[in-house]
N, CA, C and O atoms as a Tripos MOL2 file, in Angstrom:
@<TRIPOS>MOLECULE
protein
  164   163    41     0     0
PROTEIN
NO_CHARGES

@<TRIPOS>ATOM
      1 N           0.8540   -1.1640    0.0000 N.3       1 UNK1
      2 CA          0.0000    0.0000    0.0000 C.3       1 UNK1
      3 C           0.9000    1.2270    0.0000 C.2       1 UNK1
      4 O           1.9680    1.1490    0.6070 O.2       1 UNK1
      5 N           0.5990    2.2400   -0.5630 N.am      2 UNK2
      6 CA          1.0500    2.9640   -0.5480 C.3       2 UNK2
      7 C           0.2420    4.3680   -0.6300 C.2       2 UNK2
      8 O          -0.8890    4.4790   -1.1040 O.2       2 UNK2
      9 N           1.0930    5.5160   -0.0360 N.am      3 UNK3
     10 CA         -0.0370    7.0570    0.8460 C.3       3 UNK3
     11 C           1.0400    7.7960   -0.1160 C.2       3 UNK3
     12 O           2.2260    7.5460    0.0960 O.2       3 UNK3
     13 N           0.6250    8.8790   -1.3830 N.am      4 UNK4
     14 CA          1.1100   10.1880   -1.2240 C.3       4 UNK4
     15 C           0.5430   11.0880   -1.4490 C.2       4 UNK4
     16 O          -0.3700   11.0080   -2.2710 O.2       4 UNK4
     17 N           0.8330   12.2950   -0.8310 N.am      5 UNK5
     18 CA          0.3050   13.4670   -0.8110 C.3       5 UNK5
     19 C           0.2490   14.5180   -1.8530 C.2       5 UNK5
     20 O           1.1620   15.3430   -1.8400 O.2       5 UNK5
     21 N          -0.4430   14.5940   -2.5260 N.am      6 UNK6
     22 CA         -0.7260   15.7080   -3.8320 C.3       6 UNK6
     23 C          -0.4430   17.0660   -2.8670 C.2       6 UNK6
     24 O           0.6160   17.5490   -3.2650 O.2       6 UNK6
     25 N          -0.8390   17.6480   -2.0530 N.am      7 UNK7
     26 CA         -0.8850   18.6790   -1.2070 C.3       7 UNK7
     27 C          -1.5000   18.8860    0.3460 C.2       7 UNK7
     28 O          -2.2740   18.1370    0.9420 O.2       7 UNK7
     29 N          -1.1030   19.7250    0.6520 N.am      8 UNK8
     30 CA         -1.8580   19.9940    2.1430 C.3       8 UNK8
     31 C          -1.7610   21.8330    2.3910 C.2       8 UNK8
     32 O          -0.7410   22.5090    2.2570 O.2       8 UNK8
     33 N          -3.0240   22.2900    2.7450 N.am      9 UNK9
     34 CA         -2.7990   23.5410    2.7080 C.3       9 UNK9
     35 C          -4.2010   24.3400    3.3720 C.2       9 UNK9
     36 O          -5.0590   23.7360    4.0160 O.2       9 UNK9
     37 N          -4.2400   25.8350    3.0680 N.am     10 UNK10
     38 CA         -5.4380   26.9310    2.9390 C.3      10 UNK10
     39 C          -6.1130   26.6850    1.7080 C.2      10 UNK10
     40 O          -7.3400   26.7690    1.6590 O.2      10 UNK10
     41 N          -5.1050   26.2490    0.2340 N.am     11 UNK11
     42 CA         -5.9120   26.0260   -0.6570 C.3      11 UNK11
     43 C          -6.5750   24.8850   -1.1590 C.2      11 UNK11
     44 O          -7.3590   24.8230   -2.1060 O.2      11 UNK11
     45 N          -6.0590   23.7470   -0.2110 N.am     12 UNK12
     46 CA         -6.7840   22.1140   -0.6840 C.3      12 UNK12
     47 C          -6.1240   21.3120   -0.0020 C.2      12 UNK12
     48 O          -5.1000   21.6140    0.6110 O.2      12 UNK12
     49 N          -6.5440   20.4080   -0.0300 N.am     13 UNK13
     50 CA         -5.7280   19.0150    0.2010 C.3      13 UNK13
     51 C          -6.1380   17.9870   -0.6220 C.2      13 UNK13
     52 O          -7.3160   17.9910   -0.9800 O.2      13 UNK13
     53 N          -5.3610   17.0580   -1.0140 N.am     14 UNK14
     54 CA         -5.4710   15.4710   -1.2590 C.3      14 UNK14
     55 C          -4.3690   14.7600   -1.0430 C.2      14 UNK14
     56 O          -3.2530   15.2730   -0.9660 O.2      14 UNK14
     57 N          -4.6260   13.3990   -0.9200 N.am     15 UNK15
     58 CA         -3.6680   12.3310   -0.8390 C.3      15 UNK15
     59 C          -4.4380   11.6470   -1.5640 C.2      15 UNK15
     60 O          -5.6080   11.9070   -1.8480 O.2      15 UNK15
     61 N          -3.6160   10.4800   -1.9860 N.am     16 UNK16
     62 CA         -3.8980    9.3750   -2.9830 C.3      16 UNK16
     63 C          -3.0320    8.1800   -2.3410 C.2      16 UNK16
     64 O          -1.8090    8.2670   -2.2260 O.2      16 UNK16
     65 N          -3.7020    7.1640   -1.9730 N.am     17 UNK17
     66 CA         -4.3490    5.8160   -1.6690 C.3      17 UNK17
     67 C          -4.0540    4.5050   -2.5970 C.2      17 UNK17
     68 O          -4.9080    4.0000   -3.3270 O.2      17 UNK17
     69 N          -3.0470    4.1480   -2.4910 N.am     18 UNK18
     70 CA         -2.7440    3.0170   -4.0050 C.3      18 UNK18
     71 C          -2.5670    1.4480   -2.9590 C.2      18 UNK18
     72 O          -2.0080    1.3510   -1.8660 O.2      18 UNK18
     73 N          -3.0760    0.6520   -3.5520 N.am     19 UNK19
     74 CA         -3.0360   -0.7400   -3.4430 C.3      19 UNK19
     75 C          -2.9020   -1.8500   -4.5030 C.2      19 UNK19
     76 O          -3.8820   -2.5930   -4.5470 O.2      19 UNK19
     77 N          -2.4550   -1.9760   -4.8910 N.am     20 UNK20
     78 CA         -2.5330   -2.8550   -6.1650 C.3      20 UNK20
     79 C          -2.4600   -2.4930   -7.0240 C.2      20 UNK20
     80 O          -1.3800   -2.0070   -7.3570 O.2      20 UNK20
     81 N          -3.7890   -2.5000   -8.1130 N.am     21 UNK21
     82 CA         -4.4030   -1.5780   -9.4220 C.3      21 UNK21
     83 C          -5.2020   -0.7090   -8.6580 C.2      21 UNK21
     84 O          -5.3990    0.3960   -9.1640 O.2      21 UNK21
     85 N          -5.6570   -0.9160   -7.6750 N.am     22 UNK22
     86 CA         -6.5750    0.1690   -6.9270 C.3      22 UNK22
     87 C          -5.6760    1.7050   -6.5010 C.2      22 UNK22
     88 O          -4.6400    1.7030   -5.8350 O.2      22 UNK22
     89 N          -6.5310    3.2890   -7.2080 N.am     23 UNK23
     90 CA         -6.4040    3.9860   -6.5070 C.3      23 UNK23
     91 C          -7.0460    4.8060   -6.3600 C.2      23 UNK23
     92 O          -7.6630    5.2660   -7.3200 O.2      23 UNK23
     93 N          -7.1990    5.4400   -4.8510 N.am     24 UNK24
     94 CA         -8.1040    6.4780   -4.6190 C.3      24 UNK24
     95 C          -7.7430    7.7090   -3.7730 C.2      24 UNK24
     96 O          -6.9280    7.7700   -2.8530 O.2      24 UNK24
     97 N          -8.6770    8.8650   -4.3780 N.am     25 UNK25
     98 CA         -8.5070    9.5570   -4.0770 C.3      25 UNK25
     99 C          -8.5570   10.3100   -2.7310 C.2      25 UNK25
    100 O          -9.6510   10.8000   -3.0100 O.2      25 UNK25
    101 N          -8.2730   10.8750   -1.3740 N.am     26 UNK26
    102 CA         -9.2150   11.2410   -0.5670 C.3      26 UNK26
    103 C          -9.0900   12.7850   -0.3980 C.2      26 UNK26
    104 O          -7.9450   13.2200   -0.5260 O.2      26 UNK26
    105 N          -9.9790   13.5990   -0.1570 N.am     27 UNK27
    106 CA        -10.3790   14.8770    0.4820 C.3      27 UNK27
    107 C          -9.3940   15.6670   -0.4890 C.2      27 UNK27
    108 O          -8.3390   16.2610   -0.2670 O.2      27 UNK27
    109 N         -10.2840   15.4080   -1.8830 N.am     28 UNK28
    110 CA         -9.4590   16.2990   -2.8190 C.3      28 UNK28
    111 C         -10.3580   17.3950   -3.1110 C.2      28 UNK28
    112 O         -11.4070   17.4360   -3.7540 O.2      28 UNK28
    113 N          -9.4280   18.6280   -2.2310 N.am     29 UNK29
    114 CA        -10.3690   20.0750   -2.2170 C.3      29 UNK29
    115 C          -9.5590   20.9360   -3.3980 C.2      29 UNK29
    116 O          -9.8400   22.1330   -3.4510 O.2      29 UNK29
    117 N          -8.6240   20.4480   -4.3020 N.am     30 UNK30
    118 CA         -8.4550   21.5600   -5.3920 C.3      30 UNK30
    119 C          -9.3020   21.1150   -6.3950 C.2      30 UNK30
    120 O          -9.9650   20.0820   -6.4890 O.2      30 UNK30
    121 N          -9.1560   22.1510   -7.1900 N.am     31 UNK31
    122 CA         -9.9140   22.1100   -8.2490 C.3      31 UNK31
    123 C          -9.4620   21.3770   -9.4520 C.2      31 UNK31
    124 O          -8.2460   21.2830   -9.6200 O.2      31 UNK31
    125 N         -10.2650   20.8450  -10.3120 N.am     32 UNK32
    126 CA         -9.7170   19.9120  -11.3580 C.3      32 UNK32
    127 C          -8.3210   20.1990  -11.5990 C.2      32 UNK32
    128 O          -7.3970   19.6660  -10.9850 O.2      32 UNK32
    129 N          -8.1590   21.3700  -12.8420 N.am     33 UNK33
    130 CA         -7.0970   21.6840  -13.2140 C.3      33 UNK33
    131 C          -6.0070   21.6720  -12.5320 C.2      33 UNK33
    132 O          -4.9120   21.5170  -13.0730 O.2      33 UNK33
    133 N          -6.1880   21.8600  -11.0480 N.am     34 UNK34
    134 CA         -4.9610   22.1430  -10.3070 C.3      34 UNK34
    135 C          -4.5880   20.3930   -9.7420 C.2      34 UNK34
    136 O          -3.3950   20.1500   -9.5590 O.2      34 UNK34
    137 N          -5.3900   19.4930   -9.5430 N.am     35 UNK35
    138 CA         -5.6260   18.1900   -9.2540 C.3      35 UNK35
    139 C          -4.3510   17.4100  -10.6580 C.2      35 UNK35
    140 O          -3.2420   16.8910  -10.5310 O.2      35 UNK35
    141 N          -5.0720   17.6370  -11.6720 N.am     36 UNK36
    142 CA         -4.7020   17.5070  -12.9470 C.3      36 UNK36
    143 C          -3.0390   17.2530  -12.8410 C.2      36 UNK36
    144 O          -2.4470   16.1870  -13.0070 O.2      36 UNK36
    145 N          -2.4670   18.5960  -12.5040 N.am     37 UNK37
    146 CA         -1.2280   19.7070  -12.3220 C.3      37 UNK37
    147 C          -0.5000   18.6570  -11.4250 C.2      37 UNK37
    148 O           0.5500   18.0440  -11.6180 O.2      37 UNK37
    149 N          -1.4630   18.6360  -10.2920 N.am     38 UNK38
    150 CA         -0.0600   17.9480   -9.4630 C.3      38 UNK38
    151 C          -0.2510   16.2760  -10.2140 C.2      38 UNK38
    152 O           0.7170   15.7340  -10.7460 O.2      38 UNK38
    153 N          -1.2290   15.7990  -10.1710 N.am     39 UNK39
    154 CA         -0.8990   14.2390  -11.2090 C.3      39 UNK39
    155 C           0.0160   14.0040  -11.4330 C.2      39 UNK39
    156 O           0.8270   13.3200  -10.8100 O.2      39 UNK39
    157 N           0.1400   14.8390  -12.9590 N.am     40 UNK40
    158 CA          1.2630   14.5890  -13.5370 C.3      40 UNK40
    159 C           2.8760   15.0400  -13.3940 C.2      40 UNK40
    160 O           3.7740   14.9270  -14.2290 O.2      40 UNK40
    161 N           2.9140   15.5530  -12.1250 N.am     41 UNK41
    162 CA          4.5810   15.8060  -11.9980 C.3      41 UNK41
    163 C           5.0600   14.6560  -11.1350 C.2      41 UNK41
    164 O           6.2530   14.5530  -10.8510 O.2      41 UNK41
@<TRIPOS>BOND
     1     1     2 1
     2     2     3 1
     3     3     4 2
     4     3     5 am
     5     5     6 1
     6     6     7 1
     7     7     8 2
     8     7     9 am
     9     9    10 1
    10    10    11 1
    11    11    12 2
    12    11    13 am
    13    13    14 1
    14    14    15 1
    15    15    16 2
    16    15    17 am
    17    17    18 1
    18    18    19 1
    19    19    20 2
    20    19    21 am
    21    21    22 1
    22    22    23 1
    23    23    24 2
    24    23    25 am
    25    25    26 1
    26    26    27 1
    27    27    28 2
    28    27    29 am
    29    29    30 1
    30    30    31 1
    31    31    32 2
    32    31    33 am
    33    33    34 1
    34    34    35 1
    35    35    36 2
    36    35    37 am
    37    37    38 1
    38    38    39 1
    39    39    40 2
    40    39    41 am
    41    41    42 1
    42    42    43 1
    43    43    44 2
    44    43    45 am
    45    45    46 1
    46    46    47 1
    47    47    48 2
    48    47    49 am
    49    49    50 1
    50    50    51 1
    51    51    52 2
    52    51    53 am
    53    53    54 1
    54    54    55 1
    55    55    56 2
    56    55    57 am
    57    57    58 1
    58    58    59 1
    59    59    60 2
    60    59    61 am
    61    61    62 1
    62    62    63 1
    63    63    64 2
    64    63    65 am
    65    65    66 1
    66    66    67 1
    67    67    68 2
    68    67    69 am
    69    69    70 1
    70    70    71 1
    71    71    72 2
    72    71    73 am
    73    73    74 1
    74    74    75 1
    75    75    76 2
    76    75    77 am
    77    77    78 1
    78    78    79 1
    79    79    80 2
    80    79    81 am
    81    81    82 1
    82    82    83 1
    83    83    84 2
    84    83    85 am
    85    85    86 1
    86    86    87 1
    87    87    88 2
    88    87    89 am
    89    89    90 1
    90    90    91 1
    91    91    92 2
    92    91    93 am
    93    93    94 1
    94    94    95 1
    95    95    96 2
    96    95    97 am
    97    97    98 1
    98    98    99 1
    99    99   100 2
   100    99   101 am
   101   101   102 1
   102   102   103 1
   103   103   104 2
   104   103   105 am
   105   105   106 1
   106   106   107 1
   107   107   108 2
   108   107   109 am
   109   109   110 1
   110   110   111 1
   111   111   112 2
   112   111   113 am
   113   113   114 1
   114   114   115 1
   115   115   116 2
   116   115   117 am
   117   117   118 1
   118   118   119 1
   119   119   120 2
   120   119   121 am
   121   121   122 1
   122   122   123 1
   123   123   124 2
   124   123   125 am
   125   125   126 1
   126   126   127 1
   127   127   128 2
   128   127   129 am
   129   129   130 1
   130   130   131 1
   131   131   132 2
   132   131   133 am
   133   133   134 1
   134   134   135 1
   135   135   136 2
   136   135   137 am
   137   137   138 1
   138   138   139 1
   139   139   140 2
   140   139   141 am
   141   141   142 1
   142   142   143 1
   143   143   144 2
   144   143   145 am
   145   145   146 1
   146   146   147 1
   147   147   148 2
   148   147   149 am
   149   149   150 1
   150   150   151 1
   151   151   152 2
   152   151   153 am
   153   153   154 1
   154   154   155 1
   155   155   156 2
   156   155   157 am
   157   157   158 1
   158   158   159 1
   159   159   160 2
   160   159   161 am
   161   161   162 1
   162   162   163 1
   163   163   164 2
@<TRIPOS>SUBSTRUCTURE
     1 UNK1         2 RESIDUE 1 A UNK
     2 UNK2         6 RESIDUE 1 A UNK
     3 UNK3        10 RESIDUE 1 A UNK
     4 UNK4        14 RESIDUE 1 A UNK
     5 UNK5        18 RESIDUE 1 A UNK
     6 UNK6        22 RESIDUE 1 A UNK
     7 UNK7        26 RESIDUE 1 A UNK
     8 UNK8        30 RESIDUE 1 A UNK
     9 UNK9        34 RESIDUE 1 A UNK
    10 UNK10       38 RESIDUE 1 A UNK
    11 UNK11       42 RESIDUE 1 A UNK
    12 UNK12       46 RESIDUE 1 A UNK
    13 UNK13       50 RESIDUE 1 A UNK
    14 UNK14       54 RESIDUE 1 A UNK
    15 UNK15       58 RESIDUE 1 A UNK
    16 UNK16       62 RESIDUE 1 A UNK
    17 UNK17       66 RESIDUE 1 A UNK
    18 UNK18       70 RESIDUE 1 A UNK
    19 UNK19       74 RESIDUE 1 A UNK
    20 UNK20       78 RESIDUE 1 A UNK
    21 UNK21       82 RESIDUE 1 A UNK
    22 UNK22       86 RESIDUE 1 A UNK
    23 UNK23       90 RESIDUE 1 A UNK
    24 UNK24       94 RESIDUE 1 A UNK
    25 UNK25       98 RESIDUE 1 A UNK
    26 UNK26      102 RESIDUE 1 A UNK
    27 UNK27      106 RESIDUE 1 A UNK
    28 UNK28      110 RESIDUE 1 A UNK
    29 UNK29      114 RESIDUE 1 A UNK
    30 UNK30      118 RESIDUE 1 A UNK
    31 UNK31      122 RESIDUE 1 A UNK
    32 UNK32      126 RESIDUE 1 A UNK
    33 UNK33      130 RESIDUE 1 A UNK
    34 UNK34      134 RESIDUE 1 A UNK
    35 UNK35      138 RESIDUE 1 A UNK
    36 UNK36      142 RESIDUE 1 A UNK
    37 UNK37      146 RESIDUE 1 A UNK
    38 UNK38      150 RESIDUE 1 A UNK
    39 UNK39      154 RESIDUE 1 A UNK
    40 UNK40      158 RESIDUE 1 A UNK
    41 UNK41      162 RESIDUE 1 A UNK
């Protein structure tokens, strides 16, 4: 299993949740585009 953190902040948070092929998202308060943004780096 594995936990990492897209962000933590005033402007959002998420972490992402991986197990396997399984992943999920939790308490993702940015907005798409910015969600998007951190994804892919």
């Amino acid at each position: 299993m594995r936990f990492a953190s897209l962000g933590s902040g005033s402007k959002g948070n998420a972490t992402l949740v991986q197990a396997g092929a399984t992943c999920v998202m939790i308490d993702c308060g940015f907005s798409l585009k910015e969600t998007e943004a951190r994804l892919a780096r």
